[in-house]
C-alpha positions as CSV (number, residue, x, y, z in Angstrom):
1,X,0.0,0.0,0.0
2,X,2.9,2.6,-0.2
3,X,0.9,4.6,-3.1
4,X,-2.1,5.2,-0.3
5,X,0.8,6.3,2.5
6,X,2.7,8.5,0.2
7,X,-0.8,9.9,-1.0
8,X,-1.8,10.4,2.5
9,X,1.2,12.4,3.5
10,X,0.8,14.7,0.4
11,X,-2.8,15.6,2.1
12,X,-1.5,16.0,5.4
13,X,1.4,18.2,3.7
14,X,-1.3,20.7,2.1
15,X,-3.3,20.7,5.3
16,X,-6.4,18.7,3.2
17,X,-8.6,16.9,5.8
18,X,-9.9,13.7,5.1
19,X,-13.2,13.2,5.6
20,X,-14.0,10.6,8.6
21,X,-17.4,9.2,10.5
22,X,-17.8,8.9,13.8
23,X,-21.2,6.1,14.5
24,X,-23.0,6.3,17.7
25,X,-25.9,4.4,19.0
26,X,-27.8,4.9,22.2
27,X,-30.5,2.9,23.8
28,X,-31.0,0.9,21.1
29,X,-33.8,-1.6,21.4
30,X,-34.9,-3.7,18.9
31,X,-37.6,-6.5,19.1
32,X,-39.8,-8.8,16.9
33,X,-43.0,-10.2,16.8
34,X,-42.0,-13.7,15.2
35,X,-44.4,-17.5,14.2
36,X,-42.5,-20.5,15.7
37,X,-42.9,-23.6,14.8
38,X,-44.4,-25.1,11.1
39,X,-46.2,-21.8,11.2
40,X,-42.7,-19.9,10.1
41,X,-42.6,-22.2,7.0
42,X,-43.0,-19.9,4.0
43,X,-46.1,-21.9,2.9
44,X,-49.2,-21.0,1.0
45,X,-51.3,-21.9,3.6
46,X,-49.5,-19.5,6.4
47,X,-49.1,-17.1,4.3
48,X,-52.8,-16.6,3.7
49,X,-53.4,-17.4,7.4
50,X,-51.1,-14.3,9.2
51,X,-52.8,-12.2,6.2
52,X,-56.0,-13.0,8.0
53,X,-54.9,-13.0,11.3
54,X,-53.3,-9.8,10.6
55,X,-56.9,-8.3,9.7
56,X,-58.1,-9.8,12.6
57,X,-55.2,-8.5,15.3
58,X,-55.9,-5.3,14.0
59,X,-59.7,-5.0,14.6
60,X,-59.0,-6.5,18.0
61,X,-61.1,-9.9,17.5
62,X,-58.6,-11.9,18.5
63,X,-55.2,-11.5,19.7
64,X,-51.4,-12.3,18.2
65,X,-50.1,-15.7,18.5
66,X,-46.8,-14.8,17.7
67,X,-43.9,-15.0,19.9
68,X,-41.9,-11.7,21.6
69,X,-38.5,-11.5,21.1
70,X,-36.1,-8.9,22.3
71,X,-32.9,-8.9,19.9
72,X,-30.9,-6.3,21.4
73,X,-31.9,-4.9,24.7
74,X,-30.6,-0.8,25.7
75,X,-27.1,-1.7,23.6
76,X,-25.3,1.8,23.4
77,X,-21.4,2.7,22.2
78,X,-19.5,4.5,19.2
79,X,-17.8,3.5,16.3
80,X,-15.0,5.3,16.0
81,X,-12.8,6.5,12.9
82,X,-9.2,5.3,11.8
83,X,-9.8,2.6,14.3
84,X,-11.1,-1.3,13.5
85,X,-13.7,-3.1,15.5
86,X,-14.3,-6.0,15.8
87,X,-17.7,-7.7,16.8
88,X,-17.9,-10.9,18.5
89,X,-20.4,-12.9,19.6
90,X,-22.3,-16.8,19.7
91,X,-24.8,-17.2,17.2
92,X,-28.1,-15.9,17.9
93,X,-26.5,-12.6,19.8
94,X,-27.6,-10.2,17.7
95,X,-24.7,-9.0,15.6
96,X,-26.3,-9.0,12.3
97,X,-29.3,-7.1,13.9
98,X,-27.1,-4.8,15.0
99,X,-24.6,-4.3,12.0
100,X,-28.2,-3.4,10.0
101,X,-29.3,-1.1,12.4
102,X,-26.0,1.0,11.9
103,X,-26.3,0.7,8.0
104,X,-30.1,1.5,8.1
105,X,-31.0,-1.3,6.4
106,X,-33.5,-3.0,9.0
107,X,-37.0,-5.0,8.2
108,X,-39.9,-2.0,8.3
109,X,-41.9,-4.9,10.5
110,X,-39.4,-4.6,13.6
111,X,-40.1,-2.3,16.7
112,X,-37.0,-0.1,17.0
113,X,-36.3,2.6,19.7
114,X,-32.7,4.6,20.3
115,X,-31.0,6.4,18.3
116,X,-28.4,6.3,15.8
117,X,-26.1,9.1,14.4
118,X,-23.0,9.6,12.1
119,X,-21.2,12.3,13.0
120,X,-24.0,13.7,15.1
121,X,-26.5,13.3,12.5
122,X,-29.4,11.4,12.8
123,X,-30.6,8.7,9.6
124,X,-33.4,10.8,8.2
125,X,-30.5,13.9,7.6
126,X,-28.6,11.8,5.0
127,X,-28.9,8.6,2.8
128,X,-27.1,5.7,5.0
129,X,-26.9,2.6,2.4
130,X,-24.6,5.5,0.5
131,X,-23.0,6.2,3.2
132,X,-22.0,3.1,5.1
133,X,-21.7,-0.5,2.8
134,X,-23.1,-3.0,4.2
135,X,-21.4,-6.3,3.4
136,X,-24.0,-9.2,3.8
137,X,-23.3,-13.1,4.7
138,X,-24.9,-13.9,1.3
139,X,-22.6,-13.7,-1.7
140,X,-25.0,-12.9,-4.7
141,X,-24.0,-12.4,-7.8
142,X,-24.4,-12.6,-11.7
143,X,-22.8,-16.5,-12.6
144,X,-22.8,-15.2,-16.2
145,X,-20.3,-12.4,-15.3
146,X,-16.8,-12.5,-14.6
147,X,-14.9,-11.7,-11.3
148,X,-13.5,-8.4,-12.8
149,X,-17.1,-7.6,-14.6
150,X,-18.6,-7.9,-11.6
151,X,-16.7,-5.6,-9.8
152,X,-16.6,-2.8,-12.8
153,X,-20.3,-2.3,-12.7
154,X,-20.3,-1.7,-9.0
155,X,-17.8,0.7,-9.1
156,X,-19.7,2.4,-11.9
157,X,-23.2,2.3,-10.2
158,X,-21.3,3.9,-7.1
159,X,-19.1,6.5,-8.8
160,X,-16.5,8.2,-7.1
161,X,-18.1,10.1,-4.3
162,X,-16.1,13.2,-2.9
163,X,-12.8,11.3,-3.7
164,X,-13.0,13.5,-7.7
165,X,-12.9,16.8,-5.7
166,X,-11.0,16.0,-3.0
167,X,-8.2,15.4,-5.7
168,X,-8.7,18.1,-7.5
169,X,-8.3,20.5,-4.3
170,X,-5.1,18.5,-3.8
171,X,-4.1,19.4,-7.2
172,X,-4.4,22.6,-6.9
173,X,-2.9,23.2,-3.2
174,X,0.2,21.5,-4.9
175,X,0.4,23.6,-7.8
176,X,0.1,27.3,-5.6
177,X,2.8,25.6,-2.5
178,X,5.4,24.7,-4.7
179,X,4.7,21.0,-4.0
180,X,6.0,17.9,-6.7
181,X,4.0,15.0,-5.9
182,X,6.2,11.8,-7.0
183,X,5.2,11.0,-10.7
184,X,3.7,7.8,-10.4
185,X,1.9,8.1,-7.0
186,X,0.1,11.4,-9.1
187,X,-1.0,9.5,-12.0
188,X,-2.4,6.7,-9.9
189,X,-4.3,8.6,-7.6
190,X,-6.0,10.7,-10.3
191,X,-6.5,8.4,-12.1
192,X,-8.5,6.6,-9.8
193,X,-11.0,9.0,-9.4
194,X,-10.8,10.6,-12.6
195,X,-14.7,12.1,-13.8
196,X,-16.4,10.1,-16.5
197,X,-13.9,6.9,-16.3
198,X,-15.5,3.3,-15.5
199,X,-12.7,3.1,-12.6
200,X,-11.1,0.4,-14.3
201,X,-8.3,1.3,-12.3
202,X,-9.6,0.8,-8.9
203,X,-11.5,-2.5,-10.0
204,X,-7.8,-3.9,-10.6
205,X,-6.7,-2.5,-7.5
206,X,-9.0,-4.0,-5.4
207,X,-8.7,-7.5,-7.5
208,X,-5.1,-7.2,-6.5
209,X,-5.2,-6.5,-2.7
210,X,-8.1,-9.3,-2.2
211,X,-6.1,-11.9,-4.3
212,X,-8.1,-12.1,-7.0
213,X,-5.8,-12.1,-9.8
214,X,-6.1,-15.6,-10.9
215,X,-9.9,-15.6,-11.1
216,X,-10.2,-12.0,-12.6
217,X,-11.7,-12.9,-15.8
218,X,-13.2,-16.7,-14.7
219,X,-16.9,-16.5,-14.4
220,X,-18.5,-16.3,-10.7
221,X,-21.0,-19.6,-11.6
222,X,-23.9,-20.5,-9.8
223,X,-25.6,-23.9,-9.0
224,X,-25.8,-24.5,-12.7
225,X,-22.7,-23.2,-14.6
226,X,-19.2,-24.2,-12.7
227,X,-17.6,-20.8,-11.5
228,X,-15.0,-19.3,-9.0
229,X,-14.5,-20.9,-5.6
230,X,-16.4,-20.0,-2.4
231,X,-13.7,-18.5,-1.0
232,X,-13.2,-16.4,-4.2
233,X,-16.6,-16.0,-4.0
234,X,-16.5,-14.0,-1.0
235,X,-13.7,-11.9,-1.5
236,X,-16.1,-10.8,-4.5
237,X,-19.0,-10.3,-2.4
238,X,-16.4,-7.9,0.1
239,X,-14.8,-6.4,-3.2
240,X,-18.4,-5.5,-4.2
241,X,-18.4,-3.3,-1.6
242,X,-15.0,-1.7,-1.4
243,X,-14.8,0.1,-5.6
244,X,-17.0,2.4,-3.5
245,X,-16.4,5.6,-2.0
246,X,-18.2,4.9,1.3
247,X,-16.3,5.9,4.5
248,X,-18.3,3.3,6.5
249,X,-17.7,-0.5,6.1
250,X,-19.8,-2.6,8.0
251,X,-19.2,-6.3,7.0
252,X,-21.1,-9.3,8.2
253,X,-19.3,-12.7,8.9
254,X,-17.3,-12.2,5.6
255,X,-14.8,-14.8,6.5
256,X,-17.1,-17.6,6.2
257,X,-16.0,-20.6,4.0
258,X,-12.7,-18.7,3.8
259,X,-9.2,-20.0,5.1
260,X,-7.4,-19.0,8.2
261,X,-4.8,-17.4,5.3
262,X,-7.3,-16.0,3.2
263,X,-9.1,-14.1,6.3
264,X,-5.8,-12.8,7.5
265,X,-5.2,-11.0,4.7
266,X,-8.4,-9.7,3.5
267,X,-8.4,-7.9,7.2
268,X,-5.2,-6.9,7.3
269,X,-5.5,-4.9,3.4
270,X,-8.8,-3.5,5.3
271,X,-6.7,-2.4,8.0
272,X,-4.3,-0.2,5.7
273,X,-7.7,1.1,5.0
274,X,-8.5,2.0,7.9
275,X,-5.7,3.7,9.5
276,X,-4.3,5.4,6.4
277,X,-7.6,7.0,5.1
278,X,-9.1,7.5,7.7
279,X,-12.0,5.0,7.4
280,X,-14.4,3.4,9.8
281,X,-15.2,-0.4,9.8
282,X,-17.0,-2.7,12.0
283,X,-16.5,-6.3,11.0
284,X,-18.2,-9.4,12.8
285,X,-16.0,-12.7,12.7
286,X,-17.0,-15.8,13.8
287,X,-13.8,-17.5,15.2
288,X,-11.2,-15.6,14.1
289,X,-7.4,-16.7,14.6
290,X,-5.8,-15.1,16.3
291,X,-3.4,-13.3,13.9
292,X,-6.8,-11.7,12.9
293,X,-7.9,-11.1,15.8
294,X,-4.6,-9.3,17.3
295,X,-5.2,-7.1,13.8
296,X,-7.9,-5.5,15.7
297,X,-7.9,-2.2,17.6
298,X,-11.3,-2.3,19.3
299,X,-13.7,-5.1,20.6
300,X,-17.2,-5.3,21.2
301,X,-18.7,-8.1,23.1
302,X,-22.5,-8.8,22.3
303,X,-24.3,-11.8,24.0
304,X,-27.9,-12.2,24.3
305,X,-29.0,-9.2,23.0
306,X,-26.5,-7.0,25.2
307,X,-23.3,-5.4,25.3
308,X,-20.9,-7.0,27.5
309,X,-17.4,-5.1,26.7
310,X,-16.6,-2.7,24.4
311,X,-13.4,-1.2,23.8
312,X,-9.3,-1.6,23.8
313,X,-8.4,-5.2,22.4
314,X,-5.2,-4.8,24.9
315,X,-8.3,-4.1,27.9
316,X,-10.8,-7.1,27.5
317,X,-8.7,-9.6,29.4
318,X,-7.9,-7.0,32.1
319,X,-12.2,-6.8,32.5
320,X,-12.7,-10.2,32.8
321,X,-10.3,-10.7,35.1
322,X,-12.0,-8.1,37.4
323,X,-14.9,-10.4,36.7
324,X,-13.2,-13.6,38.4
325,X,-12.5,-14.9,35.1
326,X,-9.0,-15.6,33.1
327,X,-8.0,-16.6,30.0
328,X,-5.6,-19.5,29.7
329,X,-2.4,-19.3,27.7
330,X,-2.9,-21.4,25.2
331,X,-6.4,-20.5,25.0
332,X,-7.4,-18.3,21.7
333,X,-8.7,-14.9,22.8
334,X,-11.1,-14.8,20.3
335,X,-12.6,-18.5,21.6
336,X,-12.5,-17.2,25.2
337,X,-14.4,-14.5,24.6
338,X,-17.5,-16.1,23.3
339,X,-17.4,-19.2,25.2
340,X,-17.2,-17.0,29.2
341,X,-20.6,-16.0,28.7
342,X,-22.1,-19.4,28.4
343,X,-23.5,-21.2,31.0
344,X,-22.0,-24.6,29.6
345,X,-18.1,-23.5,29.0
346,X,-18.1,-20.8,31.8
347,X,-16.6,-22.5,34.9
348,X,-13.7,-23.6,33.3
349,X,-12.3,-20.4,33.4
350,X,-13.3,-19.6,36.7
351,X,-10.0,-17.7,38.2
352,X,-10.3,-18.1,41.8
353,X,-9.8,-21.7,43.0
354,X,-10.2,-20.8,46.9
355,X,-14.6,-20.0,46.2
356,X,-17.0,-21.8,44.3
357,X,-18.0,-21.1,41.2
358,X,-21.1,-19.2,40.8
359,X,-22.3,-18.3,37.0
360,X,-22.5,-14.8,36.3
361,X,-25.5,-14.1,33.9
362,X,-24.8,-11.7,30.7
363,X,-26.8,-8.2,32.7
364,X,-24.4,-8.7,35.4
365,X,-21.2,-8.4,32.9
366,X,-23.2,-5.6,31.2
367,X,-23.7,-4.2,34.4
368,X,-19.8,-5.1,35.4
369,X,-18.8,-3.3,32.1
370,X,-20.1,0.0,32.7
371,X,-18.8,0.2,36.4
372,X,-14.8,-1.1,34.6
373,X,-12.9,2.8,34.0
374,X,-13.3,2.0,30.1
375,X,-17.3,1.6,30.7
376,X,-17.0,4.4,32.7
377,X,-15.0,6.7,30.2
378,X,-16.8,5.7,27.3
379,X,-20.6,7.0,29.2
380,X,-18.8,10.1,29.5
381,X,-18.2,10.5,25.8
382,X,-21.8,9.2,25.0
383,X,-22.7,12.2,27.4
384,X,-20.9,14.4,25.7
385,X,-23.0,15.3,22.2
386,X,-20.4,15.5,18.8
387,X,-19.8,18.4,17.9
388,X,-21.3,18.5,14.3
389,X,-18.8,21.5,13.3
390,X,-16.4,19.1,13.3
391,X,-18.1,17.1,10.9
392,X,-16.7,17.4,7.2
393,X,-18.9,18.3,4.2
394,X,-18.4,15.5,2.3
395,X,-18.3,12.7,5.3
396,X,-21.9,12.1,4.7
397,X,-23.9,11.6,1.3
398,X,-27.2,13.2,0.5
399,X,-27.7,12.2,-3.1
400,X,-29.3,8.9,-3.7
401,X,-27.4,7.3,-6.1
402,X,-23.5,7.4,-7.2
403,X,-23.9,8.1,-10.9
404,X,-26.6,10.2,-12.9
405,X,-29.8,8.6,-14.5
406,X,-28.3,8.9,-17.8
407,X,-24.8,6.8,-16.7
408,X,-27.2,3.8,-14.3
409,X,-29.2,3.6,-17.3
410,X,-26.1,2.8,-20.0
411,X,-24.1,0.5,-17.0
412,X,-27.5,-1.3,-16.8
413,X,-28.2,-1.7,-21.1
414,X,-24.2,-2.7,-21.1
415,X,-24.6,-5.3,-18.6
416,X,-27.9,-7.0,-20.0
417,X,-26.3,-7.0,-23.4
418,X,-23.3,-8.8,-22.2
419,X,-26.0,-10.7,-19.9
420,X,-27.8,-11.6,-23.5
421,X,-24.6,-12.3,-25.0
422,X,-23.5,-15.1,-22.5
423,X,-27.0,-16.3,-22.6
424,X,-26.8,-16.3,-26.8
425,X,-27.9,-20.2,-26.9
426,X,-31.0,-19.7,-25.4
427,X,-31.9,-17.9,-27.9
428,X,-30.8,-19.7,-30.7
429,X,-32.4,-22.6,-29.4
430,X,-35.9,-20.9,-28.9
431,X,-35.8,-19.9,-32.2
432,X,-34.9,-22.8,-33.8
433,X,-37.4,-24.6,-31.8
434,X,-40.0,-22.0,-33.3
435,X,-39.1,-22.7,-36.6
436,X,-40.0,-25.9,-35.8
437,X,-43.3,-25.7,-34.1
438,X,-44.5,-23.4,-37.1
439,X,-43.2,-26.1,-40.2
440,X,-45.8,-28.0,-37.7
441,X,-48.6,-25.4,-37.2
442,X,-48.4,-25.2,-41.0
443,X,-49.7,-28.8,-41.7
444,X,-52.0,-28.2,-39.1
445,X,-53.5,-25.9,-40.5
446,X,-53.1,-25.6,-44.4
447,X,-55.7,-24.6,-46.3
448,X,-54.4,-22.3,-48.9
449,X,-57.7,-22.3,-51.0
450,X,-60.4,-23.1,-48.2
451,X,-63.4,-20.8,-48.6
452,X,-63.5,-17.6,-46.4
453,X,-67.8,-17.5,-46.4
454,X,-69.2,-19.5,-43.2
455,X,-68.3,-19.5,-39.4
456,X,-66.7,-23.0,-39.8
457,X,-64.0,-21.5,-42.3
458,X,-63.7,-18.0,-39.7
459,X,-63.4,-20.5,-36.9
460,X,-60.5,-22.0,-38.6
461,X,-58.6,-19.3,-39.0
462,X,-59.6,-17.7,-35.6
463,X,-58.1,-21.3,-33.9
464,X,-54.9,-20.9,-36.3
465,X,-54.1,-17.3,-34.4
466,X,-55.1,-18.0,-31.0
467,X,-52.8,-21.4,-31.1
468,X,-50.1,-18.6,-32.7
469,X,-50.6,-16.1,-29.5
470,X,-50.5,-19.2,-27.0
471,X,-47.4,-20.6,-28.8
472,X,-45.6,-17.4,-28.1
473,X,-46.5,-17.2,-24.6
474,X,-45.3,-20.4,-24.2
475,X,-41.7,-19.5,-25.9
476,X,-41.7,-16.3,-23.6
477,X,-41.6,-18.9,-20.4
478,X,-38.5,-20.2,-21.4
479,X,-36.9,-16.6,-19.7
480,X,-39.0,-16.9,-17.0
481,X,-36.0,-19.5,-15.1
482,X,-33.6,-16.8,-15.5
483,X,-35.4,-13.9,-14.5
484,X,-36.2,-15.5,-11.1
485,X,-32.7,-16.5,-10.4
486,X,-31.7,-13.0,-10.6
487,X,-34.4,-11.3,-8.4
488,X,-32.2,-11.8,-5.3
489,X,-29.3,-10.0,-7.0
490,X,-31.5,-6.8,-8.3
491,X,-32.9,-6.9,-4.9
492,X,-29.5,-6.4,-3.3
493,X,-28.3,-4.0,-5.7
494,X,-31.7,-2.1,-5.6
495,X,-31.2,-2.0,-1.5
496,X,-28.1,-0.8,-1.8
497,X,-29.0,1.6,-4.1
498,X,-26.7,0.9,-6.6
499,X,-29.5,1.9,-9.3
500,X,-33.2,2.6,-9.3
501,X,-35.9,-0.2,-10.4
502,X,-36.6,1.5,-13.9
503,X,-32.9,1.7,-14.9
504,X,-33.1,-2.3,-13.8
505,X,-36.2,-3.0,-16.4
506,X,-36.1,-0.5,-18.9
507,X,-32.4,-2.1,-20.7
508,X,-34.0,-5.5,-20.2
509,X,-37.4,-4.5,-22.0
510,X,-35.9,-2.4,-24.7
511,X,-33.4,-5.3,-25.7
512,X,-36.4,-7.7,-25.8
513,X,-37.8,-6.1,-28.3
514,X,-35.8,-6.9,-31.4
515,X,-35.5,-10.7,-30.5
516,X,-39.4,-11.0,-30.1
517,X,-40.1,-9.0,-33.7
518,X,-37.4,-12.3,-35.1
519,X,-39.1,-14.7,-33.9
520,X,-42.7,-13.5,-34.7
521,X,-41.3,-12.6,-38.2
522,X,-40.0,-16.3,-38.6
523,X,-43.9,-17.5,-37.3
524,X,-45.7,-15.2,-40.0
525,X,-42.8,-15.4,-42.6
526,X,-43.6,-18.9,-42.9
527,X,-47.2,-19.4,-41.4
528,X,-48.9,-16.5,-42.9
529,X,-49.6,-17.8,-46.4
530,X,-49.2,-21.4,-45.9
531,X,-52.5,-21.2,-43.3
532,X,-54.0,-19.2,-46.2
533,X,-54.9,-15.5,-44.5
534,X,-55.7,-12.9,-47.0
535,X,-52.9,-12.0,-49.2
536,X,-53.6,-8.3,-49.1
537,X,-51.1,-6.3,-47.6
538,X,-53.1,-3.7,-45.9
539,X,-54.2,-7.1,-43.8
């Protein structure tokens, strides 16, 4: 990463600030009203039933049967800048609730309360899925496309942010103070965030500091079509992310079905992120090794719902030991820290042999926590409001989406041509299948000289269109498949707002056109006078 350092110090040298993003969340309660059971099976028959019952509970005739939960219970802390947290926590803790929270990206049917604010500003004052990226569990993606096409059309669908001007005011600070910039570390930077580029450039950076390389131009595959690896998959599902200019990462178990190797290093290029420019990321691991988890700065603790440390990685230990509980030498730290909550692993690391053990529930730690100094020092700073002065104008984004109508529209009509391209064969095949069904329709159906005076001969020719019209609808399911296997992608990218839903259909509509005029030229072509309709061209 030396061209980011040396670029760094060059903004430092002109007195440019970077802009950075401070999270905080108060109070922050979220709960659900959830079916157990067979009746959380997305059926037919439930669904109908909660839309029912949902009439019902809301006229009062009969009350909800579904079950209460409390996900996160008063959780409060900040998220600081140029530092990189870590979350940890067993499954069902809440992490994932609470990494969507921060990126504003949770279901409408949840009951939330708290507050949450960037830089002092709450998540109605700015647009937060362009602000912070939300890196899901899920890795969805385009199997037609390849690694590196991938990654291009998110970096055009996000643009550049701030990163064009920031430049350009660096440009021009060097220029009036004399300063050189080395040659190379110049031409790389601006060209990185040069206006009206596709940001080629930073799609082969990012392919080079995730290790993507080998699979650049391999097809990401699906269940169907053999395609990069899961790991590789992954990486691409982080890289997605990063070709943005967001200054918040908040990334969700993103080394599952990675290596120990591959993990290491994804987290450590994130940490040159972090601390060079400025950035603020909150990653949740699942067992981390601990190389990883030393790469850390900060630590939060989250176990039923509730915050049980947050703060220094050097400090948790030092915590639970004021706890009566210590972390064995050989133990991972990592591993310790989500197995001392439980009621099953805790006694074996119960410190003090001389007194029994006694389990200490998860609102006692939390309790603990806020009474340990870094508890204590970190209610004062959620006492003390930020100062939004301090906040810089281009920290937090306003506009909805990264690139103009006109430039979401052409990245969408490039990508379903190439889509279209891959998916030639279908194509071909329905309209060689076509040509077949109408050499059939047209010994059906041939009467070249039949009388046109009576209801029977009208009927004939009435039953030789409407099988026509129902043999195209039936050639028009053969897309169907593929449309529905790319719903959960446009979802994701709509969510994200990497493009609105009209710059999603209209490319795929437009392009439709041409191929159905072929293939109801080839049905008329050869149906039209073998069936016998009137010759006359006005007809």
């Amino acid at each position: 990463m030396p061209l980011t350092q040396s670029h760094c110090a060059c903004t430092d040298l002109v007195g440019i600030e970077l802009p950075t993003i401070e999270i905080r969340f108060e109070n922050l309660n979220i709960e659900a009203e959830a079916s157990v059971g067979s009746r959380a099976l997305p059926t037919l028959f439930n669904f109908s039933f909660n839309i029912a019952e949902g009439i019902l509970n809301s006229l009062h005739i009969i009350s909800s049967r579904k079950t209460h939960l409390n996900i996160l219970k008063d959780v409060s802390g900040i998220i600081k800048p140029s530092r990189m947290t870590l979350i940890l926590g067993p499954p069902s803790s809440g992490k994932t609730t609470l990494l969507r929270a921060l990126a504003g990206r949770l279901d409408p049917s949840l009951k939330v309360s708290g507050s949450v604010t960037y830089n002092g500003h709450g998540m109605d004052e700015f647009v937060p899925q362009r602000t912070a990226a939300y890196v899901s569990q899920h890795d969805l993606h385009m199997g037609e496309l390849t690694v590196r096409e991938t990654l291009a059309f998110s970096a055009r669908c996000q643009g550049v942010g701030t990163q064009y001007d920031l430049l350009s005011e660096l440009s021009r600070r060097e220029k009036s103070m004399n300063i050189r910039p080395d040659h190379d570390i110049d031409t790389f930077m601006k060209a990185v965030a040069t206006e009206g580029q596709e940001t080629s450039l930073i799609t082969d950076y990012i392919i080079k500091i995730l290790g993507l390389e080998p699979c650049a131009d391999t097809m990401v595959g699906n269940e169907i079509m053999r395609g990069i690896s899961g790991g590789q998959r992954k990486r691409l599902t982080t890289g997605e992310m990063l070709v943005g200019p967001a200054k918040v990462l908040l990334m969700d178990d993103i080394s599952t079905g990675l290596d120990s190797s591959t993990a290491f290093q994804i987290v450590d290029s994130l940490k040159q992120f972090v601390h060079i420019l400025n950035e603020t990321i909150f990653i949740s691991l699942l067992q981390p090794t601990p190389e990883t988890y030393d790469l850390f700065d900060d630590v939060i603790l989250l176990s039923d719902g509730q915050i049980v440390y947050q703060g220094p990685r050097e400090l948790v230990l030092e915590f639970f030991e004021s706890m009566g509980f210590k972390c064995p030498e050989r133990k991972s730290v990592a591993d310790f820290l989500q197995e001392v909550t439980s009621s099953k692993d805790q006694k074996q690391y119960w410190a003090s042999k001389d007194e029994p053990h006694r389990f200490v529930t998860v609102k006692e730690f939390s309790e603990g926590f806020w009474s340990f100094h870094v508890g204590r020092r970190l209610r004062d700073e959620l006492a003390t409001p930020f100062d939004k002065t301090k906040s810089h104008s281009a920290a937090l984004t306003t506009k909805n989406y990264g690139a103009s109508k006109k430039e979401l529209m052409k990245a969408c009509f490039s990508r379903e041509v190439l889509l279209m391209k891959r998916n030639s064969f279908v194509y071909i095949f329905k309209l060689f299948q076509m040509t077949i069904n109408v050499l059939i329709t047209t010994t059906v159906f041939l009467r070249s000289n039949m009388h046109r005076d009576s209801v029977t001969d009208g009927g004939i020719y009435v039953g030789a269109l409407y099988f026509s019209v129902i043999m195209f609808l039936f050639f028009g399911m053969g897309e169907l498949p593929m449309t529905v296997s790319r719903l959960p992608i446009f979802y994701k990218q709509r969510d994200l707002l990497f493009y609105p839903s009209w710059a999603y259909s209209l490319p795929t509509w437009f392009l439709k056109i041409p191929i159905t005029l072929v293939e109801v030229g080839v049905w008329v072509f050869i149906s039209y006078y073998a069936i016998g309709f009137d010759p006359n061209v006005g007809r």
